[in-house]
C-alpha positions, 0 to 999 in steps of 0.5 A: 418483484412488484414494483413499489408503490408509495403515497406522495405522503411518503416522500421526504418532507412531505407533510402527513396526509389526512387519510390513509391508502389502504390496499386490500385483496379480494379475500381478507386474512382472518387475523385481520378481521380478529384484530379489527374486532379487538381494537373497536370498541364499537361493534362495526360491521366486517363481513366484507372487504370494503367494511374492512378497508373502510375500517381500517383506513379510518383507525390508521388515519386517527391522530392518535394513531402513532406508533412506536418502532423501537426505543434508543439509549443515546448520550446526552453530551459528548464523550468529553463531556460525560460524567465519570463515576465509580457507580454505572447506574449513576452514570446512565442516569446523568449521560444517557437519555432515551429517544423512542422513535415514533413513526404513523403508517403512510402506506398498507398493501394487501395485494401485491407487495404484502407490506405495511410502510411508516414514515417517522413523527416530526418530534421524532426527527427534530430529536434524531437531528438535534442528536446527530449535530450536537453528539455525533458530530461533535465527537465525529471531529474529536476522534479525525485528525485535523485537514483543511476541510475538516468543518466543510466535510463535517457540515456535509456529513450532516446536511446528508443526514437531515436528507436520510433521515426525512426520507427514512421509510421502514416496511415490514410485512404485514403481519405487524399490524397485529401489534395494532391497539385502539386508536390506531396506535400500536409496536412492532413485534417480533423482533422487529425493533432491532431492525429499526434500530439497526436501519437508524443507526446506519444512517449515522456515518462516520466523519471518513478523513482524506486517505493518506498521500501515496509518496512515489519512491524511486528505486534504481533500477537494477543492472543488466549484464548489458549495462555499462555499470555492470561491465565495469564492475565485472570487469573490475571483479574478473580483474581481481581474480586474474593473477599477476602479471610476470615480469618480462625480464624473469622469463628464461628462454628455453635451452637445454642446459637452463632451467626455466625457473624463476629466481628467488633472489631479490632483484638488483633493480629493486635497490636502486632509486629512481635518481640513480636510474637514467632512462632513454627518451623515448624508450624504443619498443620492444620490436625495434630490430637490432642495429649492426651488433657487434661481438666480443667474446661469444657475445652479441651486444646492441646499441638500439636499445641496451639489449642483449642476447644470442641468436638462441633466444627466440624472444626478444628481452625486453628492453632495461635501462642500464644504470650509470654505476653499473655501466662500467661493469657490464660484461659477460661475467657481471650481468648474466653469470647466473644464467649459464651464459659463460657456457656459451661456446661450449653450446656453439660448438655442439650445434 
Protein backbone atom coordinates (compact mmCIF):
# COMPACT_ATOMS: atom_id res chain seq x y z
CA UNK A 1 0.00 0.00 0.00
CA UNK A 2 1.21 3.83 -0.34
CA UNK A 3 2.75 5.33 2.21
CA UNK A 4 0.36 8.13 3.71
CA UNK A 5 1.13 11.35 3.35
CA UNK A 6 -0.56 14.13 5.59
CA UNK A 7 -0.14 17.81 6.24
CA UNK A 8 1.37 19.18 9.45
CA UNK A 9 -2.17 20.62 9.83
CA UNK A 10 -3.05 17.41 10.44
CA UNK A 11 -1.43 16.58 13.61
CA UNK A 12 -3.05 16.75 16.66
CA UNK A 13 -3.49 20.23 18.14
CA UNK A 14 -2.14 21.52 15.05
CA UNK A 15 -4.06 24.78 14.23
CA UNK A 16 -6.05 24.81 10.75
CA UNK A 17 -3.65 25.85 7.68
CA UNK A 18 -4.86 28.91 5.50
CA UNK A 19 -4.92 26.74 2.19
CA UNK A 20 -5.27 23.40 1.61
CA UNK A 21 -2.75 20.50 -0.07
CA UNK A 22 -4.91 19.29 -2.80
CA UNK A 23 -3.30 16.66 -4.86
CA UNK A 24 -4.57 15.69 -8.23
CA UNK A 25 -3.44 13.23 -11.38
CA UNK A 26 -2.66 14.06 -14.71
CA UNK A 27 -6.27 13.11 -15.85
CA UNK A 28 -9.37 14.70 -13.91
CA UNK A 29 -12.54 12.30 -12.94
CA UNK A 30 -15.65 13.97 -14.79
CA UNK A 31 -17.69 13.86 -11.39
CA UNK A 32 -15.18 16.26 -10.21
CA UNK A 33 -15.41 18.56 -12.83
CA UNK A 34 -19.48 18.19 -12.58
CA UNK A 35 -19.20 19.24 -9.31
CA UNK A 36 -17.07 22.22 -9.32
CA UNK A 37 -19.62 23.56 -11.97
CA UNK A 38 -22.32 22.72 -9.42
CA UNK A 39 -21.10 24.80 -6.36
CA UNK A 40 -19.35 28.02 -8.38
CA UNK A 41 -21.77 30.52 -8.90
CA UNK A 42 -19.38 32.08 -10.96
CA UNK A 43 -18.25 30.58 -14.23
CA UNK A 44 -14.50 29.46 -13.87
CA UNK A 45 -12.78 27.89 -16.11
CA UNK A 46 -11.74 23.69 -15.96
CA UNK A 47 -10.51 22.82 -18.89
CA UNK A 48 -7.34 21.58 -17.24
CA UNK A 49 -5.82 20.13 -14.19
CA UNK A 50 -4.14 22.99 -12.86
CA UNK A 51 -7.78 25.21 -12.95
CA UNK A 52 -9.23 22.37 -11.28
CA UNK A 53 -6.58 21.96 -8.54
CA UNK A 54 -6.65 25.83 -8.07
CA UNK A 55 -10.09 25.55 -7.65
CA UNK A 56 -10.74 23.25 -5.76
CA UNK A 57 -7.66 24.40 -3.23
CA UNK A 58 -9.68 27.71 -2.85
CA UNK A 59 -13.36 26.42 -2.15
CA UNK A 60 -11.75 23.83 0.53
CA UNK A 61 -9.81 26.58 2.01
CA UNK A 62 -13.08 28.91 2.63
CA UNK A 63 -13.92 29.26 6.21
CA UNK A 64 -16.83 28.47 5.71
CA UNK A 65 -15.92 25.48 4.34
CA UNK A 66 -17.24 23.14 7.20
CA UNK A 67 -18.46 19.93 6.98
CA UNK A 68 -20.66 17.81 8.80
CA UNK A 69 -19.69 14.07 9.19
CA UNK A 70 -22.20 12.85 11.15
CA UNK A 71 -24.82 13.93 14.14
CA UNK A 72 -24.60 12.34 17.96
CA UNK A 73 -27.79 11.81 20.34
CA UNK A 74 -25.98 12.12 23.83
CA UNK A 75 -27.12 12.47 27.26
CA UNK A 76 -27.00 15.67 28.86
CA UNK A 77 -26.28 14.26 32.80
CA UNK A 78 -25.47 11.37 34.12
CA UNK A 79 -27.85 8.13 34.22
CA UNK A 80 -28.45 9.09 37.85
CA UNK A 81 -29.41 12.26 37.09
CA UNK A 82 -32.12 11.87 33.96
CA UNK A 83 -35.60 12.39 34.06
CA UNK A 84 -37.97 9.55 34.26
CA UNK A 85 -41.09 9.84 32.79
CA UNK A 86 -43.98 7.79 31.70
CA UNK A 87 -44.02 9.75 28.11
CA UNK A 88 -40.29 8.53 25.91
CA UNK A 89 -40.64 11.82 24.04
CA UNK A 90 -40.55 13.87 27.02
CA UNK A 91 -37.81 12.19 28.44
CA UNK A 92 -35.62 12.61 24.97
CA UNK A 93 -36.33 16.13 25.10
CA UNK A 94 -35.14 16.81 28.73
CA UNK A 95 -32.15 13.95 28.78
CA UNK A 96 -30.53 13.90 25.46
CA UNK A 97 -28.89 16.58 23.38
CA UNK A 98 -27.61 16.28 20.04
CA UNK A 99 -23.83 16.98 19.04
CA UNK A 100 -23.25 17.16 15.29
CA UNK A 101 -19.62 16.58 14.58
CA UNK A 102 -18.34 19.22 12.22
CA UNK A 103 -14.71 18.72 10.88
CA UNK A 104 -12.63 20.92 7.65
CA UNK A 105 -10.85 18.72 4.91
CA UNK A 106 -6.67 18.91 6.04
CA UNK A 107 -5.81 16.75 3.07
CA UNK A 108 -7.18 15.51 -1.07
CA UNK A 109 -5.19 12.75 -2.77
CA UNK A 110 -6.04 12.20 -6.25
CA UNK A 111 -3.04 10.16 -7.16
CA UNK A 112 -1.60 7.79 -4.96
CA UNK A 113 -3.93 6.99 -2.11
CA UNK A 114 -7.38 8.24 -3.73
CA UNK A 115 -8.54 9.66 -0.34
CA UNK A 116 -9.78 12.72 1.26
CA UNK A 117 -8.90 13.45 5.24
CA UNK A 118 -10.92 15.75 7.88
CA UNK A 119 -9.78 16.71 10.82
CA UNK A 120 -12.55 18.11 13.44
CA UNK A 121 -13.58 21.84 14.39
CA UNK A 122 -12.23 23.00 17.65
CA UNK A 123 -16.19 23.60 18.88
CA UNK A 124 -16.33 20.08 17.95
CA UNK A 125 -13.88 18.64 20.27
CA UNK A 126 -14.66 21.25 23.15
CA UNK A 127 -18.08 19.24 23.14
CA UNK A 128 -17.02 15.73 22.71
CA UNK A 129 -14.46 16.73 25.83
CA UNK A 130 -16.64 18.33 27.82
CA UNK A 131 -19.16 15.32 27.14
CA UNK A 132 -16.56 12.65 28.06
CA UNK A 133 -15.62 14.34 31.60
CA UNK A 134 -18.77 15.10 32.70
CA UNK A 135 -21.16 12.01 31.57
CA UNK A 136 -18.80 9.37 30.51
CA UNK A 137 -16.60 9.59 33.34
CA UNK A 138 -19.09 10.25 35.51
CA UNK A 139 -21.07 7.03 35.14
CA UNK A 140 -17.88 5.08 34.09
CA UNK A 141 -16.94 5.55 38.20
CA UNK A 142 -20.86 4.62 38.84
CA UNK A 143 -20.92 1.24 37.46
CA UNK A 144 -16.78 0.02 38.89
CA UNK A 145 -16.55 -0.87 42.23
CA UNK A 146 -14.30 0.95 44.39
CA UNK A 147 -9.86 0.42 44.64
CA UNK A 148 -7.43 2.53 45.70
CA UNK A 149 -6.73 4.02 42.25
CA UNK A 150 -9.97 4.05 41.17
CA UNK A 151 -9.68 8.44 40.65
CA UNK A 152 -6.09 8.39 39.23
CA UNK A 153 -7.36 5.48 36.76
CA UNK A 154 -10.42 7.67 35.75
CA UNK A 155 -8.15 10.97 35.46
CA UNK A 156 -6.05 8.84 32.76
CA UNK A 157 -8.74 7.38 30.96
CA UNK A 158 -9.63 10.78 29.91
CA UNK A 159 -6.34 12.77 29.46
CA UNK A 160 -6.18 9.48 26.84
CA UNK A 161 -9.19 10.85 25.18
CA UNK A 162 -8.32 14.53 25.10
CA UNK A 163 -4.86 12.82 22.92
CA UNK A 164 -7.39 10.45 20.72
CA UNK A 165 -9.65 12.75 19.95
CA UNK A 166 -7.12 15.60 18.86
CA UNK A 167 -5.51 13.27 16.77
CA UNK A 168 -8.76 11.90 15.23
CA UNK A 169 -8.47 12.24 11.51
CA UNK A 170 -11.51 10.33 9.22
CA UNK A 171 -10.48 9.23 5.46
CA UNK A 172 -12.53 8.23 3.19
CA UNK A 173 -12.41 8.02 -0.47
CA UNK A 174 -12.62 10.42 -2.69
CA UNK A 175 -15.75 9.99 -4.11
CA UNK A 176 -17.35 11.93 -0.89
CA UNK A 177 -16.36 15.02 -2.32
CA UNK A 178 -19.63 14.68 -4.25
CA UNK A 179 -21.47 15.75 -0.98
CA UNK A 180 -19.56 19.22 -1.59
CA UNK A 181 -21.88 22.45 -1.48
CA UNK A 182 -21.17 25.99 -2.25
CA UNK A 183 -18.72 27.29 0.05
CA UNK A 184 -16.87 24.55 0.63
CA UNK A 185 -19.16 23.17 2.82
CA UNK A 186 -20.64 19.82 2.63
CA UNK A 187 -22.07 15.83 4.38
CA UNK A 188 -21.09 12.49 3.67
CA UNK A 189 -23.10 10.40 1.78
CA UNK A 190 -23.54 6.87 1.50
CA UNK A 191 -23.68 5.79 4.62
CA UNK A 192 -20.50 7.15 5.73
CA UNK A 193 -21.91 8.87 8.77
CA UNK A 194 -22.27 5.83 10.69
CA UNK A 195 -18.54 5.05 10.16
CA UNK A 196 -17.74 8.42 11.84
CA UNK A 197 -19.95 7.53 14.57
CA UNK A 198 -18.80 4.24 15.15
CA UNK A 199 -14.93 5.74 14.83
CA UNK A 200 -16.15 8.34 17.90
CA UNK A 201 -17.71 6.13 19.93
CA UNK A 202 -14.75 3.79 19.88
CA UNK A 203 -12.59 6.30 21.05
CA UNK A 204 -14.74 6.05 24.28
CA UNK A 205 -13.26 3.57 26.66
CA UNK A 206 -14.60 1.95 29.49
CA UNK A 207 -13.25 2.58 32.93
CA UNK A 208 -11.57 -1.25 32.95
CA UNK A 209 -10.94 -2.44 37.13
CA UNK A 210 -7.91 -4.15 38.27
CA UNK A 211 -8.60 -7.94 37.56
CA UNK A 212 -9.25 -10.12 40.65
CA UNK A 213 -6.43 -11.43 42.72
CA UNK A 214 -5.78 -15.18 41.68
CA UNK A 215 -5.59 -16.91 45.36
CA UNK A 216 -3.35 -20.17 45.15
CA UNK A 217 -5.07 -23.10 46.94
CA UNK A 218 -2.98 -25.73 48.18
CA UNK A 219 -4.08 -29.04 47.57
CA UNK A 220 -2.37 -32.01 49.03
CA UNK A 221 -1.13 -34.10 46.92
CA UNK A 222 -2.31 -37.43 46.34
CA UNK A 223 -0.63 -40.83 47.80
CA UNK A 224 1.78 -43.22 46.03
CA UNK A 225 1.91 -46.88 46.45
CA UNK A 226 5.27 -45.66 47.79
CA UNK A 227 4.56 -43.19 50.20
CA UNK A 228 4.57 -43.96 53.90
CA UNK A 229 0.92 -42.81 54.37
CA UNK A 230 -0.19 -45.42 51.78
CA UNK A 231 1.57 -48.17 53.24
CA UNK A 232 0.33 -47.52 56.52
CA UNK A 233 -3.36 -47.39 55.21
CA UNK A 234 -2.60 -50.54 53.11
CA UNK A 235 -1.32 -52.00 55.80
CA UNK A 236 -4.16 -51.25 58.12
CA UNK A 237 -6.99 -52.42 55.30
CA UNK A 238 -5.03 -55.78 54.49
CA UNK A 239 -4.77 -56.13 58.38
CA UNK A 240 -8.60 -55.90 58.37
CA UNK A 241 -9.37 -58.23 55.84
CA UNK A 242 -6.91 -61.06 57.58
CA UNK A 243 -8.86 -63.57 59.68
CA UNK A 244 -8.13 -63.94 63.22
CA UNK A 245 -5.67 -65.16 64.60
CA UNK A 246 -6.07 -69.00 66.32
CA UNK A 247 -5.26 -69.52 69.78
CA UNK A 248 -2.19 -71.79 70.04
CA UNK A 249 -3.59 -73.79 73.05
CA UNK A 250 -6.69 -75.10 70.77
CA UNK A 251 -4.60 -76.49 67.94
CA UNK A 252 -4.82 -80.37 68.54
CA UNK A 253 -1.78 -82.39 67.49
CA UNK A 254 -2.09 -84.81 64.64
CA UNK A 255 -2.68 -88.55 66.04
CA UNK A 256 -4.66 -91.10 64.98
CA UNK A 257 -7.57 -91.85 67.30
CA UNK A 258 -8.04 -87.57 67.79
CA UNK A 259 -9.69 -85.57 65.72
CA UNK A 260 -8.55 -82.20 64.74
CA UNK A 261 -11.30 -80.32 65.65
CA UNK A 262 -11.61 -77.09 67.60
CA UNK A 263 -13.76 -77.33 70.80
CA UNK A 264 -16.77 -75.55 71.03
CA UNK A 265 -17.19 -75.44 74.67
CA UNK A 266 -16.23 -72.25 76.33
CA UNK A 267 -12.72 -72.34 77.73
CA UNK A 268 -11.88 -72.48 81.59
CA UNK A 269 -9.71 -69.54 81.20
CA UNK A 270 -12.28 -67.24 80.17
CA UNK A 271 -13.92 -67.30 84.06
CA UNK A 272 -10.93 -66.79 85.63
CA UNK A 273 -9.83 -62.84 86.49
CA UNK A 274 -6.91 -61.69 86.53
CA UNK A 275 -6.24 -61.77 90.14
CA UNK A 276 -6.78 -65.45 90.33
CA UNK A 277 -4.10 -66.06 87.56
CA UNK A 278 -0.35 -66.12 88.78
CA UNK A 279 1.96 -65.43 86.16
CA UNK A 280 5.87 -66.31 85.92
CA UNK A 281 8.19 -63.70 85.64
CA UNK A 282 9.58 -63.62 83.04
CA UNK A 283 7.67 -66.21 81.02
CA UNK A 284 10.09 -68.88 79.34
CA UNK A 285 9.86 -68.87 75.65
CA UNK A 286 8.14 -71.28 73.93
CA UNK A 287 11.65 -72.81 72.55
CA UNK A 288 12.90 -73.30 75.94
CA UNK A 289 13.99 -77.12 75.93
CA UNK A 290 12.77 -79.08 78.60
CA UNK A 291 14.07 -79.79 81.85
CA UNK A 292 14.87 -83.48 83.44
CA UNK A 293 10.85 -84.50 83.01
CA UNK A 294 9.83 -86.77 85.35
CA UNK A 295 7.01 -89.51 84.64
CA UNK A 296 3.85 -90.48 86.52
CA UNK A 297 1.67 -92.70 84.99
CA UNK A 298 2.17 -92.61 81.18
CA UNK A 299 2.61 -88.93 81.50
CA UNK A 300 5.66 -86.82 81.02
CA UNK A 301 5.45 -83.42 82.95
CA UNK A 302 8.19 -80.29 82.94
CA UNK A 303 9.12 -78.19 85.33
CA UNK A 304 10.53 -75.52 82.84
CA UNK A 305 7.64 -74.02 82.40
CA UNK A 306 4.26 -76.05 83.21
CA UNK A 307 4.37 -77.54 80.11
CA UNK A 308 2.78 -80.89 79.09
CA UNK A 309 2.96 -83.34 76.70
CA UNK A 310 4.10 -86.82 75.23
CA UNK A 311 6.95 -87.64 72.89
CA UNK A 312 3.99 -87.75 70.22
CA UNK A 313 3.38 -84.17 69.95
CA UNK A 314 5.61 -82.84 67.63
CA UNK A 315 5.03 -79.19 68.35
CA UNK A 316 5.43 -77.77 71.66
CA UNK A 317 2.30 -76.51 73.61
CA UNK A 318 2.63 -73.12 74.29
CA UNK A 319 3.21 -72.32 77.60
CA UNK A 320 0.10 -71.43 80.28
CA UNK A 321 0.27 -70.40 83.77
CA UNK A 322 -1.44 -72.54 85.94
CA UNK A 323 -3.85 -71.01 88.24
CA UNK A 324 -3.25 -71.58 92.11
CA UNK A 325 -7.23 -73.33 92.40
CA UNK A 326 -6.50 -75.48 89.82
CA UNK A 327 -3.02 -76.53 90.72
CA UNK A 328 -4.18 -79.20 93.30
CA UNK A 329 -5.97 -80.77 90.49
CA UNK A 330 -3.60 -81.24 87.97
CA UNK A 331 -3.41 -84.86 86.57
CA UNK A 332 -3.88 -86.85 83.86
CA UNK A 333 -7.74 -87.15 84.24
CA UNK A 334 -8.65 -83.40 85.25
CA UNK A 335 -6.49 -81.28 82.75
CA UNK A 336 -6.60 -83.42 79.48
CA UNK A 337 -9.56 -86.00 79.61
CA UNK A 338 -11.34 -84.32 76.92
CA UNK A 339 -8.27 -84.92 74.67
CA UNK A 340 -8.11 -88.91 74.58
CA UNK A 341 -5.07 -88.79 76.64
CA UNK A 342 -6.41 -91.58 79.37
CA UNK A 343 -5.72 -93.95 76.05
CA UNK A 344 -2.25 -93.35 75.99
CA UNK A 345 -0.78 -96.67 77.06
CA UNK A 346 -3.18 -98.16 74.73
CA UNK A 347 -1.33 -96.12 71.94
CA UNK A 348 2.48 -96.94 73.46
CA UNK A 349 1.84 -100.34 73.18
CA UNK A 350 0.76 -100.41 69.53
CA UNK A 351 4.00 -98.46 68.12
Amino acid sequence: MPPQLLPASAAAFAPRAASVNVVLGSKVEPWLTQTLKRINRIKRPLNSVPQHQRCLTETLSSPNAIWTLTSLMLPKAPEAELRKDSNPLIEAIFNYQIIHVEAYIVHVDMVLRNEVAWKLTPDTIEALIEYHKDIHCVNAKANTYDWSEKEQQCKKLHEDYIQAINKFIYQTHVSALEGLEEDGAGELLSGKSDEVKTNIFGLMKPLLPPPPRVVDVIRQPPLLPSSPASAIWSAATTTSTLPAPVEAWRVLPSSPSVTSTESNSPSIWASIGMNDAQLPSPTPSFSQPYSQPYTSAGQAYSTAGFYYGTPMVSAPIPQLPLPSMLAPQCGVGVGYGAFGWDRYQEYATTM
